[in-house]
mmCIF file of the N, C-alpha and C atoms, coordinates in Angstrom:
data_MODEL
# 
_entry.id   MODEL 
# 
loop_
_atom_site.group_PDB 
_atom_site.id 
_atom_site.type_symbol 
_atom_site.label_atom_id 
_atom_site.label_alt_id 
_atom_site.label_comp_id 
_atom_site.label_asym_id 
_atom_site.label_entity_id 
_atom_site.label_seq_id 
_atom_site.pdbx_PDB_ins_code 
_atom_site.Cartn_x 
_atom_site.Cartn_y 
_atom_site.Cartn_z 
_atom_site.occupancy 
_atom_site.B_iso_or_equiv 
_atom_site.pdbx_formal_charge 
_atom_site.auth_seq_id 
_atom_site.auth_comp_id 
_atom_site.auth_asym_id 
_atom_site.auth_atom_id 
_atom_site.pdbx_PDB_model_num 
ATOM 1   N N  . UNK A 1 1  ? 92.145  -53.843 31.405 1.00 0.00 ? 1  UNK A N  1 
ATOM 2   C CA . UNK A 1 1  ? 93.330  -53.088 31.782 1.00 0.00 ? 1  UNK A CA 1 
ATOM 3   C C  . UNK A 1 1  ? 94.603  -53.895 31.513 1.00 0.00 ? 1  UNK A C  1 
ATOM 4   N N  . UNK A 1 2  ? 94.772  -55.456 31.994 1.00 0.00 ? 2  UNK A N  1 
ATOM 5   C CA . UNK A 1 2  ? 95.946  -56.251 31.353 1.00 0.00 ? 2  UNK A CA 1 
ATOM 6   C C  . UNK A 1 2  ? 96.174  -56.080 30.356 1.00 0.00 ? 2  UNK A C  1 
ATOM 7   N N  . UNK A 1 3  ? 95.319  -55.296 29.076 1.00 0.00 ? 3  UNK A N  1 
ATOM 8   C CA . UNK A 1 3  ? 95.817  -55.619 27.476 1.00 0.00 ? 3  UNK A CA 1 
ATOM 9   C C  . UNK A 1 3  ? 96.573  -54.211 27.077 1.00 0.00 ? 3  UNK A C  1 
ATOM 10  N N  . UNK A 1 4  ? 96.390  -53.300 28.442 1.00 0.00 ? 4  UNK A N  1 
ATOM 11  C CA . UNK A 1 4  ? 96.915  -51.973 28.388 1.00 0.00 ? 4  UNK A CA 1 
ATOM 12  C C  . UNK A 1 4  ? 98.363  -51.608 28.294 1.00 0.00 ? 4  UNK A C  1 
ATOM 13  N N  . UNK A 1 5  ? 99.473  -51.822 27.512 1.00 0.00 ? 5  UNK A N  1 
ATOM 14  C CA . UNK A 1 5  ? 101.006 -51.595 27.782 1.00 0.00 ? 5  UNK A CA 1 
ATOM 15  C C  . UNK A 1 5  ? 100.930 -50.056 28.378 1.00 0.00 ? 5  UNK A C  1 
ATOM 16  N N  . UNK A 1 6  ? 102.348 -50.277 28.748 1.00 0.00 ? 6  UNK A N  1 
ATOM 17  C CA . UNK A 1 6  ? 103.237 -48.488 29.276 1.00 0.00 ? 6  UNK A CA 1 
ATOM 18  C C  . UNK A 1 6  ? 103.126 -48.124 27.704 1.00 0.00 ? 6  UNK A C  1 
ATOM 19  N N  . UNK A 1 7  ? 103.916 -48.622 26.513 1.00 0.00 ? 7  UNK A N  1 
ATOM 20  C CA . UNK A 1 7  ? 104.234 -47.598 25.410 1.00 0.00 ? 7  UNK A CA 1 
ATOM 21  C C  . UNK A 1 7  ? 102.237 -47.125 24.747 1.00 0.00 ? 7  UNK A C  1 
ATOM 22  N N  . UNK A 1 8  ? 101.746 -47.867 24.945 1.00 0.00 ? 8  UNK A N  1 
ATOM 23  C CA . UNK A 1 8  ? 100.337 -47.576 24.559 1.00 0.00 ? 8  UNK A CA 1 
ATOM 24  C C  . UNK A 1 8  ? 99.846  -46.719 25.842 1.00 0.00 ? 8  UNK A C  1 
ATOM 25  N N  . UNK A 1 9  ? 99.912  -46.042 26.885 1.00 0.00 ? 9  UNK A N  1 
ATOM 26  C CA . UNK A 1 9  ? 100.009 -44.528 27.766 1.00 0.00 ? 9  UNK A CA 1 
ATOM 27  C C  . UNK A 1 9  ? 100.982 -43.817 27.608 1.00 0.00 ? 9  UNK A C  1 
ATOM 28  N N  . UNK A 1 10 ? 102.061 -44.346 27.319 1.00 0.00 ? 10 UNK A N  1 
ATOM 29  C CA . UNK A 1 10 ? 103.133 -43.140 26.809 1.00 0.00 ? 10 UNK A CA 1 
ATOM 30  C C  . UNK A 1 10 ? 102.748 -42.460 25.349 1.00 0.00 ? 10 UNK A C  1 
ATOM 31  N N  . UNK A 1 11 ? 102.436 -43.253 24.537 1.00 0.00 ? 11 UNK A N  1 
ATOM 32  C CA . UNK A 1 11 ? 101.945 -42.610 23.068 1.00 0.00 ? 11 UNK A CA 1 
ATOM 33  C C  . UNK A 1 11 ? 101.315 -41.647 23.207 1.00 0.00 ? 11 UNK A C  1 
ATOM 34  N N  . UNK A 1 12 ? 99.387  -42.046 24.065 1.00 0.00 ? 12 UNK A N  1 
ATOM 35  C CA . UNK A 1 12 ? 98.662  -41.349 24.107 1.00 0.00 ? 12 UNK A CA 1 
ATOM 36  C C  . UNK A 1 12 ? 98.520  -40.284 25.189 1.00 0.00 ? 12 UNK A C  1 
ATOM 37  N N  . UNK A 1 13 ? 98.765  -40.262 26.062 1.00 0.00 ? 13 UNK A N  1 
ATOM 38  C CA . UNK A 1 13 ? 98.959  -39.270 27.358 1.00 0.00 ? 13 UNK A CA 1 
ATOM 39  C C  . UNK A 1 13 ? 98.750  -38.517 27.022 1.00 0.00 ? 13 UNK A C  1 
ATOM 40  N N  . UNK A 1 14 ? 98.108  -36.956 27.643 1.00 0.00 ? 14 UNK A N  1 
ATOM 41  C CA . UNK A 1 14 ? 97.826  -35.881 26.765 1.00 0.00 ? 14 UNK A CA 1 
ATOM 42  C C  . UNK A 1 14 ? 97.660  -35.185 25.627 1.00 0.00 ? 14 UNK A C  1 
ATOM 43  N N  . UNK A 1 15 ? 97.395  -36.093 24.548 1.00 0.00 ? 15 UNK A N  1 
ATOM 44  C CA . UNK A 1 15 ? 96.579  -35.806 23.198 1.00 0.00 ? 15 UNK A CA 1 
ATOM 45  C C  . UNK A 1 15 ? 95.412  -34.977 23.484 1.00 0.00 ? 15 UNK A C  1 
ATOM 46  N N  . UNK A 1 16 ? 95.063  -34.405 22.252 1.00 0.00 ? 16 UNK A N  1 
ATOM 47  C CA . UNK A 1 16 ? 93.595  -33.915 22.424 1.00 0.00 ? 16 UNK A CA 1 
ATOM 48  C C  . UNK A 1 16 ? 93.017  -33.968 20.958 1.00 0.00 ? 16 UNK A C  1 
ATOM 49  N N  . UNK A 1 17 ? 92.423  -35.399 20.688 1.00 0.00 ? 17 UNK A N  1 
ATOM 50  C CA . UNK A 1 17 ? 92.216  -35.242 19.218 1.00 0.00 ? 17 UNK A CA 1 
ATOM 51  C C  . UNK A 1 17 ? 90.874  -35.051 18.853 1.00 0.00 ? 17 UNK A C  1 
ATOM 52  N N  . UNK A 1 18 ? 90.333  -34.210 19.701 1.00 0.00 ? 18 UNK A N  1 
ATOM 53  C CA . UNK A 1 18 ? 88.944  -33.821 19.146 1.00 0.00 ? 18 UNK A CA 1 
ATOM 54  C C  . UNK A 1 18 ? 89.454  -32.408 18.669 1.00 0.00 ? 18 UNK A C  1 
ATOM 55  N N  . UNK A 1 19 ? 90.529  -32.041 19.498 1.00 0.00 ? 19 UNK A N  1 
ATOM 56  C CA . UNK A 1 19 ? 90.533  -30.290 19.699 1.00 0.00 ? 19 UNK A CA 1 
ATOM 57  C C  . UNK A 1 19 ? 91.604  -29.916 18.380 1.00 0.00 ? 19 UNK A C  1 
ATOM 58  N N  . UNK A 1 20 ? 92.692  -30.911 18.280 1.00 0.00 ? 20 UNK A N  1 
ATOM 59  C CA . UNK A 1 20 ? 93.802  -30.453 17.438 1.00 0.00 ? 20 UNK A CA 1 
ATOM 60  C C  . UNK A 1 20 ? 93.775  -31.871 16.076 1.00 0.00 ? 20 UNK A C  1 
ATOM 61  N N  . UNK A 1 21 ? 93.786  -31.229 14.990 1.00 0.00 ? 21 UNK A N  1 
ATOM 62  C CA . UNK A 1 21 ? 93.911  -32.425 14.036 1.00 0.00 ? 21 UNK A CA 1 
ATOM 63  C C  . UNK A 1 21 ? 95.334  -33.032 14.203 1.00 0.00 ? 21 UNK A C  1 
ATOM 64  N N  . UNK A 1 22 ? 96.376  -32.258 14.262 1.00 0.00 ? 22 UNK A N  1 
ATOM 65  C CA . UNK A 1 22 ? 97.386  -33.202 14.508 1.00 0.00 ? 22 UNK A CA 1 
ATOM 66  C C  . UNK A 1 22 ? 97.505  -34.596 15.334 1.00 0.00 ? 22 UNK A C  1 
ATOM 67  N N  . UNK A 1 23 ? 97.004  -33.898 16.615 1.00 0.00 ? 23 UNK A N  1 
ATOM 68  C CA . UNK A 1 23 ? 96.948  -35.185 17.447 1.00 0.00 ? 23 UNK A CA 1 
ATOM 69  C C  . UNK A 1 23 ? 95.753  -36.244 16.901 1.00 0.00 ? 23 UNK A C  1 
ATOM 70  N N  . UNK A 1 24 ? 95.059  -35.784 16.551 1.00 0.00 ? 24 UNK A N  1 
ATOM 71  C CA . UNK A 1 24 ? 93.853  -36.893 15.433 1.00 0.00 ? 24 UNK A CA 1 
ATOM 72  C C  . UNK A 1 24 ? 94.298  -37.396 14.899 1.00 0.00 ? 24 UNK A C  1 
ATOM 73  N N  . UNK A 1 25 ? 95.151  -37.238 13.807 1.00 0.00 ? 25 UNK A N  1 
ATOM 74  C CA . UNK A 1 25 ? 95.891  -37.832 12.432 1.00 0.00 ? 25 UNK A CA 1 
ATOM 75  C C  . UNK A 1 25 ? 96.835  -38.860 13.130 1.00 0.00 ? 25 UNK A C  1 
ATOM 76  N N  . UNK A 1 26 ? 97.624  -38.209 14.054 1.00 0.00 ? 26 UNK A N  1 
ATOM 77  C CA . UNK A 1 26 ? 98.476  -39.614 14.565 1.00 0.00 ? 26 UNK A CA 1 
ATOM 78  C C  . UNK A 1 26 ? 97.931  -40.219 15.749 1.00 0.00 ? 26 UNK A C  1 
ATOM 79  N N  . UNK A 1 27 ? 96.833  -40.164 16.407 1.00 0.00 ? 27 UNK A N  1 
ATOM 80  C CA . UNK A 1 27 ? 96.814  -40.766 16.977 1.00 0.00 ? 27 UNK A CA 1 
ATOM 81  C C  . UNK A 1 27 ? 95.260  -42.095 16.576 1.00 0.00 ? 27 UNK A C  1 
ATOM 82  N N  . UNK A 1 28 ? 95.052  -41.601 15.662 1.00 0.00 ? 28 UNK A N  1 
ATOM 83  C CA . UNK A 1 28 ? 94.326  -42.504 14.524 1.00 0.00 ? 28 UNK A CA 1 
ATOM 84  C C  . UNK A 1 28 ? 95.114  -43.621 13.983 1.00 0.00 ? 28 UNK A C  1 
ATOM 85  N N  . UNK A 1 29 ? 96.103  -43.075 13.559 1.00 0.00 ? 29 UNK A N  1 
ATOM 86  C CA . UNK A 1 29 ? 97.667  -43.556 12.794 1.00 0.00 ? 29 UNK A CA 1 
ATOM 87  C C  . UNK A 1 29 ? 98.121  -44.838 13.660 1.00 0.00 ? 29 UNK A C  1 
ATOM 88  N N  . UNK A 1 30 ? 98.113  -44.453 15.206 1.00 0.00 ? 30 UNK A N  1 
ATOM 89  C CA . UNK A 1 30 ? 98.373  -45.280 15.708 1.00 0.00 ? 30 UNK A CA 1 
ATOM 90  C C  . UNK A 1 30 ? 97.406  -46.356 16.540 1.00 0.00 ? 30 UNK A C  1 
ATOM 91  N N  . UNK A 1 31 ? 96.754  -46.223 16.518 1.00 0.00 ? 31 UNK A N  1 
ATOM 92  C CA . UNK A 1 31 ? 95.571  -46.977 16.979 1.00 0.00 ? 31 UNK A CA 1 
ATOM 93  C C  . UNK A 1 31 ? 95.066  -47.985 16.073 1.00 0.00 ? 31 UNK A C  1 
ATOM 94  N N  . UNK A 1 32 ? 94.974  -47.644 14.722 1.00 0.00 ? 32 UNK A N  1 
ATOM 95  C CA . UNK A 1 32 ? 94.458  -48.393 13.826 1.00 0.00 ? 32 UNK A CA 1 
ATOM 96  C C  . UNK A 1 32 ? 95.447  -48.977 13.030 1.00 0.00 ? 32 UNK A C  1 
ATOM 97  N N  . UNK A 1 33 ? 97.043  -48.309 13.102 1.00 0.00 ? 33 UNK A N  1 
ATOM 98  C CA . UNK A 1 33 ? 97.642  -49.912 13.006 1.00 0.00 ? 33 UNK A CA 1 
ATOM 99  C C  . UNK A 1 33 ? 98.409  -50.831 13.448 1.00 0.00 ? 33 UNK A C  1 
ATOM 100 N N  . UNK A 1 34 ? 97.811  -50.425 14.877 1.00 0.00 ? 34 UNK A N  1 
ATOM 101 C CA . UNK A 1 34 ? 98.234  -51.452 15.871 1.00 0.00 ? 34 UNK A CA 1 
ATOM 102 C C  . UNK A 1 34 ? 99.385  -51.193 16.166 1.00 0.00 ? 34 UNK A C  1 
ATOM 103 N N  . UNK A 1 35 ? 100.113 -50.078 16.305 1.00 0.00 ? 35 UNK A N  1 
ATOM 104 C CA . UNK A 1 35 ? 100.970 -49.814 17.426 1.00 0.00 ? 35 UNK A CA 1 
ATOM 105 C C  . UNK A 1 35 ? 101.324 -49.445 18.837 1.00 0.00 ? 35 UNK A C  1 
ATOM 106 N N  . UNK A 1 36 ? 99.640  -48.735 19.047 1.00 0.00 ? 36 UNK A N  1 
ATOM 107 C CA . UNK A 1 36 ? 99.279  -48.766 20.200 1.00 0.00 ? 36 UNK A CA 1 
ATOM 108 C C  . UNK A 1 36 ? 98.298  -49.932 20.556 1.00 0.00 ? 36 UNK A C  1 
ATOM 109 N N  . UNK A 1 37 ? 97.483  -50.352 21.757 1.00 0.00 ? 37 UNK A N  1 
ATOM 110 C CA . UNK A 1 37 ? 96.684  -51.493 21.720 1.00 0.00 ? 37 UNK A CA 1 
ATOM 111 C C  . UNK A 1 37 ? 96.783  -52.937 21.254 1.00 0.00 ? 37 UNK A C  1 
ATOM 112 N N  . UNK A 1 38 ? 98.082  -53.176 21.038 1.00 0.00 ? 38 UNK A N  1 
ATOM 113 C CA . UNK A 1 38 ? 98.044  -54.023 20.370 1.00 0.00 ? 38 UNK A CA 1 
ATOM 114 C C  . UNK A 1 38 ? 97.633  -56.018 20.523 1.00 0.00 ? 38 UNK A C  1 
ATOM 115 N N  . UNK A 1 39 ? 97.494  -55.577 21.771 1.00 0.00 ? 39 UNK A N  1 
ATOM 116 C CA . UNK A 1 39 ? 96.668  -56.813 22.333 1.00 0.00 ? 39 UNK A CA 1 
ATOM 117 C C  . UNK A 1 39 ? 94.751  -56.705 21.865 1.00 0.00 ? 39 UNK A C  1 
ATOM 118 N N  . UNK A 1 40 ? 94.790  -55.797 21.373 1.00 0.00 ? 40 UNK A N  1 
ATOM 119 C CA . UNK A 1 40 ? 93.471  -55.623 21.023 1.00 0.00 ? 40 UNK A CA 1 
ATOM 120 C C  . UNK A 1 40 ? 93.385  -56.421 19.326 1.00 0.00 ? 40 UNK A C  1 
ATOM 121 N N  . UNK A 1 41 ? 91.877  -56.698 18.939 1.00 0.00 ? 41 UNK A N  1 
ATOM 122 C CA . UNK A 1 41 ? 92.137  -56.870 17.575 1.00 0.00 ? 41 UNK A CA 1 
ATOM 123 C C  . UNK A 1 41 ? 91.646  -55.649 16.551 1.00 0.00 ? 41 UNK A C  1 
ATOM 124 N N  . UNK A 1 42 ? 91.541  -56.088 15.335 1.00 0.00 ? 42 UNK A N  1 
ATOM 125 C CA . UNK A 1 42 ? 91.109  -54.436 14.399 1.00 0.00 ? 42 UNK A CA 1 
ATOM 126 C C  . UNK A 1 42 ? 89.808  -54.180 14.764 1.00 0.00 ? 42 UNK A C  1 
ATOM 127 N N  . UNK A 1 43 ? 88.806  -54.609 14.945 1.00 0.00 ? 43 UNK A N  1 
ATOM 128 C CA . UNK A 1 43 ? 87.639  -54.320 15.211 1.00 0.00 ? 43 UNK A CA 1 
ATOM 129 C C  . UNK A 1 43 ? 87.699  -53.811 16.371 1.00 0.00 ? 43 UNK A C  1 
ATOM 130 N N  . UNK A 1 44 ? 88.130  -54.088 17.413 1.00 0.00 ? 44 UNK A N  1 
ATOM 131 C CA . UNK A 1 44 ? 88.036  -53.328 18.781 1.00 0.00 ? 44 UNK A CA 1 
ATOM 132 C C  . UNK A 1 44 ? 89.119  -51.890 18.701 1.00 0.00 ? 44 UNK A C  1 
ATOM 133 N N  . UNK A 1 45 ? 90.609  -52.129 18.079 1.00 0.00 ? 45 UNK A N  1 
ATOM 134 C CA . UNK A 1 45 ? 90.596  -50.740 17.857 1.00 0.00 ? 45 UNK A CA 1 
ATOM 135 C C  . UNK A 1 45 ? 90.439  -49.815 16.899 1.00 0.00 ? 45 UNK A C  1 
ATOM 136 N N  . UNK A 1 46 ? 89.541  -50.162 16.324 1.00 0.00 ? 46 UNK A N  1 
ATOM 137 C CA . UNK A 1 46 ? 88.447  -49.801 15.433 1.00 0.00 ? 46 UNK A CA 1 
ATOM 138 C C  . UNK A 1 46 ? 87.157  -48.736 16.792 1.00 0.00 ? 46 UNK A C  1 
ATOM 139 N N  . UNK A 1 47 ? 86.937  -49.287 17.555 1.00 0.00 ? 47 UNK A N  1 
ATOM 140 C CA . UNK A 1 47 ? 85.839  -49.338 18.372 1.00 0.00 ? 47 UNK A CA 1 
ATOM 141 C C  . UNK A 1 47 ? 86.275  -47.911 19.096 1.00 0.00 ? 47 UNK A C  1 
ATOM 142 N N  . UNK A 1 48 ? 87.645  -48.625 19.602 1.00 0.00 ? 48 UNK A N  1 
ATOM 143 C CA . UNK A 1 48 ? 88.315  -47.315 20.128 1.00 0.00 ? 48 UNK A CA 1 
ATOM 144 C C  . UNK A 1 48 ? 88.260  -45.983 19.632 1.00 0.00 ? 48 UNK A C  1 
ATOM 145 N N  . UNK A 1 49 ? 89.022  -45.881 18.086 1.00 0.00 ? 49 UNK A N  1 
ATOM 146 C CA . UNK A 1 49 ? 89.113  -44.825 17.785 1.00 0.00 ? 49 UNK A CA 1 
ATOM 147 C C  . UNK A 1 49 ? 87.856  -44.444 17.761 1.00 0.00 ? 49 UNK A C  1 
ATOM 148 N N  . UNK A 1 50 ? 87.048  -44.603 17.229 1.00 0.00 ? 50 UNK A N  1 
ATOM 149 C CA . UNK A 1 50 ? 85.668  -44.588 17.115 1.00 0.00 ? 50 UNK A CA 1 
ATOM 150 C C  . UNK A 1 50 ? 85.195  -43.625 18.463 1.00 0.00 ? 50 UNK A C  1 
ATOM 151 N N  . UNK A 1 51 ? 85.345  -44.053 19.530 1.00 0.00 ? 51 UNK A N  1 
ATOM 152 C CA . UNK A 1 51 ? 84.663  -43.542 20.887 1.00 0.00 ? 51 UNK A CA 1 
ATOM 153 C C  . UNK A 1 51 ? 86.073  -42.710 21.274 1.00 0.00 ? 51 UNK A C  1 
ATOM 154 N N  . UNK A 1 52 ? 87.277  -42.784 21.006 1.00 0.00 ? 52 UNK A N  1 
ATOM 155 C CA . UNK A 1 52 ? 88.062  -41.637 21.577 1.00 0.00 ? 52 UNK A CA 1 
ATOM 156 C C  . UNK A 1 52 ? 88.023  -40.453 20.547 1.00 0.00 ? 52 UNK A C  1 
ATOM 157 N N  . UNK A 1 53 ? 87.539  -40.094 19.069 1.00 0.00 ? 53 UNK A N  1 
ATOM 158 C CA . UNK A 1 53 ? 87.287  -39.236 17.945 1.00 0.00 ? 53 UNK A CA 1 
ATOM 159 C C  . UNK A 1 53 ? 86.455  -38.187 19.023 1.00 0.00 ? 53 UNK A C  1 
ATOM 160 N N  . UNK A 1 54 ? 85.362  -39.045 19.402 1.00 0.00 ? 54 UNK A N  1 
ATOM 161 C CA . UNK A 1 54 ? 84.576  -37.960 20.153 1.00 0.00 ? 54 UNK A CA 1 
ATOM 162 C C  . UNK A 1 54 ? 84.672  -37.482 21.622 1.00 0.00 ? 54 UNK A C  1 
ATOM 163 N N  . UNK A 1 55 ? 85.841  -37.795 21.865 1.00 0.00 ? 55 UNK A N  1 
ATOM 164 C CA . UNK A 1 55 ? 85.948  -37.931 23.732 1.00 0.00 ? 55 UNK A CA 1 
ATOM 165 C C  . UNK A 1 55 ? 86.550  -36.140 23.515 1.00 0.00 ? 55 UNK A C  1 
ATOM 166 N N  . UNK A 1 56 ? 86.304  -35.298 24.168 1.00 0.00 ? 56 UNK A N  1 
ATOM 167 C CA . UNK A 1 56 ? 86.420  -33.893 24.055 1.00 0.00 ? 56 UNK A CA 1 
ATOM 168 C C  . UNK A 1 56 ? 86.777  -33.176 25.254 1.00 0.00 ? 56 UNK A C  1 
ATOM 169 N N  . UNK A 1 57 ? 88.708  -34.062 25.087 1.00 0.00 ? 57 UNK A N  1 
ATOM 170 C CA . UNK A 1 57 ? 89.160  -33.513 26.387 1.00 0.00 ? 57 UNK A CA 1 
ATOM 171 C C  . UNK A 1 57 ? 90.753  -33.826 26.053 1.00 0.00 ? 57 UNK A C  1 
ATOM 172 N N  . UNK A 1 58 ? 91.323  -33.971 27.198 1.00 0.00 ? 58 UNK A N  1 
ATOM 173 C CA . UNK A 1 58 ? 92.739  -34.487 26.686 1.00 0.00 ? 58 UNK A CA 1 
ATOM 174 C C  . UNK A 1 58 ? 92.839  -35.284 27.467 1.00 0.00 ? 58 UNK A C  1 
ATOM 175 N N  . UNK A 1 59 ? 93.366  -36.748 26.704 1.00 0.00 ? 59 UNK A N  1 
ATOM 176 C CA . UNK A 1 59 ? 93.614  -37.909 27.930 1.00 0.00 ? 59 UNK A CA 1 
ATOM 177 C C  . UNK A 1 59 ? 94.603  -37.362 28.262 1.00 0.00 ? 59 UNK A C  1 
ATOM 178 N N  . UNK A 1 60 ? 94.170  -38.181 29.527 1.00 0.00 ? 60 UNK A N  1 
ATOM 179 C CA . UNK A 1 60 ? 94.995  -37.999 31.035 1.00 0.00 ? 60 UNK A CA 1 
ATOM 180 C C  . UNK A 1 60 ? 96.324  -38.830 30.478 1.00 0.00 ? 60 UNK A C  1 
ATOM 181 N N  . UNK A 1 61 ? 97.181  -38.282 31.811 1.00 0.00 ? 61 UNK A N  1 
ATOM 182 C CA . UNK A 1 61 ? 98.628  -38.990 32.073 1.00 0.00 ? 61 UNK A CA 1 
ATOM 183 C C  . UNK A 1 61 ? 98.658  -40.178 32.634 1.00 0.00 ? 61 UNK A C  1 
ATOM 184 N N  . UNK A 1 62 ? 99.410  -40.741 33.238 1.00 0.00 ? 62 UNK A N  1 
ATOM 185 C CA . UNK A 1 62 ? 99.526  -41.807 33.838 1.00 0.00 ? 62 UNK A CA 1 
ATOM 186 C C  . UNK A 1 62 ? 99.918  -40.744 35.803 1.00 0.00 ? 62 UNK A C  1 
ATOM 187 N N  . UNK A 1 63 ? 100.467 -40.047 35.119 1.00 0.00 ? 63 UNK A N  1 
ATOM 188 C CA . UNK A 1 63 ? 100.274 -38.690 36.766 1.00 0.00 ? 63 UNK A CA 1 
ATOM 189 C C  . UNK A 1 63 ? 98.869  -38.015 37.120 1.00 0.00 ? 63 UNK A C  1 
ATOM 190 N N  . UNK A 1 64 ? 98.441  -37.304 35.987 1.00 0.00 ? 64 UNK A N  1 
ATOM 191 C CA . UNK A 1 64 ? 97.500  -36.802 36.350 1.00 0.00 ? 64 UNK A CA 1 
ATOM 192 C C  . UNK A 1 64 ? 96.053  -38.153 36.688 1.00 0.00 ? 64 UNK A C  1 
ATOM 193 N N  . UNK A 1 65 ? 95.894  -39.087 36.037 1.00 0.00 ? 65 UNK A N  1 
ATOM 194 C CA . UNK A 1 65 ? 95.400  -40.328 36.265 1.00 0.00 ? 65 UNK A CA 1 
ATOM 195 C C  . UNK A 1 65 ? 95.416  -40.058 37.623 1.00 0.00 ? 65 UNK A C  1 
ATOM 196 N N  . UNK A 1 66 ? 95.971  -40.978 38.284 1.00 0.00 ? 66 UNK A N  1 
ATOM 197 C CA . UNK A 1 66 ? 96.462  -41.061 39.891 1.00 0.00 ? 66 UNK A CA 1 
ATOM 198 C C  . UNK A 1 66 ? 96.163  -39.782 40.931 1.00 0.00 ? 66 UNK A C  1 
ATOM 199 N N  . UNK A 1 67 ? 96.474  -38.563 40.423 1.00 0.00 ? 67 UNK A N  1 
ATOM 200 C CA . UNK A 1 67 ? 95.903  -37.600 41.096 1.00 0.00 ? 67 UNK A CA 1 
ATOM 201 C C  . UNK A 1 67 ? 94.670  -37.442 41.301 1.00 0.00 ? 67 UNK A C  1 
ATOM 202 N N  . UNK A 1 68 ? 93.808  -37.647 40.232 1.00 0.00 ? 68 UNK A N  1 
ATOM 203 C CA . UNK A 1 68 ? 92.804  -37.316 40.176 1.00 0.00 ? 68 UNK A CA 1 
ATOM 204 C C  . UNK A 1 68 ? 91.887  -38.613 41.111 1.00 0.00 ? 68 UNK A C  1 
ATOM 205 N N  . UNK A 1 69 ? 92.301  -39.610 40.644 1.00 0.00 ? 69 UNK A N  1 
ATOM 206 C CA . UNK A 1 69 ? 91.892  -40.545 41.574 1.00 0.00 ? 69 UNK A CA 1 
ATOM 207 C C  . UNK A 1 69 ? 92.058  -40.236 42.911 1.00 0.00 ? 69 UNK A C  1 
ATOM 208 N N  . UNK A 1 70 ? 93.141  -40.312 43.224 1.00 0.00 ? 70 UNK A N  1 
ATOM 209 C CA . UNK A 1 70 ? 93.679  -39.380 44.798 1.00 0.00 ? 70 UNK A CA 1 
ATOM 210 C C  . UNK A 1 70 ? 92.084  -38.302 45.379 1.00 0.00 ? 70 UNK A C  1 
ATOM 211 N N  . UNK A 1 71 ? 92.066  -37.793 44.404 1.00 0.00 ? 71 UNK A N  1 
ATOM 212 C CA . UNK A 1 71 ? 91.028  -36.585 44.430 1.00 0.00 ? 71 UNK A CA 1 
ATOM 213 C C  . UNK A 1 71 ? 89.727  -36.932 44.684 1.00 0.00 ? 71 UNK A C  1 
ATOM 214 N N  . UNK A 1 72 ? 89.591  -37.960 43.775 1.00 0.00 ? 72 UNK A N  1 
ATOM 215 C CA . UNK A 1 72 ? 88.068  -38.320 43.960 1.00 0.00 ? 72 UNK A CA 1 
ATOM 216 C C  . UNK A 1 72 ? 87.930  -38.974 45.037 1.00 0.00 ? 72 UNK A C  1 
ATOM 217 N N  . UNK A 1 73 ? 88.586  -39.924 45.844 1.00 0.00 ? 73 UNK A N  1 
ATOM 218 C CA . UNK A 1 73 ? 88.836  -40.529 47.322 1.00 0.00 ? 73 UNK A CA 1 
ATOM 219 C C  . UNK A 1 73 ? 88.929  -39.834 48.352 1.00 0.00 ? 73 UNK A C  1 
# 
């Protein structure tokens, strides 16, 4: 979670790039060249995109995050 910035949850926050190619294309775009993650190296966000391609939902907010946590407690 330390390697996590605000502009790397602001980028991605409600994307849905299984559902819409747009949000795929850039958010591929940004993952892989290191504008988001960037404490990560290429192989790990490599790894990422990799396992968020198939995640088949829309990441959460940094609000809805917290709510939901709220929720599950």
């Amino acid at each position: 979670m330390a390697k996590i910035d605000i502009h790397t949850v602001e980028k991605l926050q409600l994307r849905a790039p299984v559902a819409c190619f747009a949000d795929a294309r850039e958010v591929k775009g940004y993952i892989l060249s290191g504008e988001v993650f960037p404490q990560f190296g290429e192989t790990e966000r490599s790894g990422i995109w990799n396992r968020m391609s198939t995640y088949d939902g829309i990441i959460p907010s940094i609000h809805t995050f917290f709510r939901d946590t709220a929720y599950l407690e």
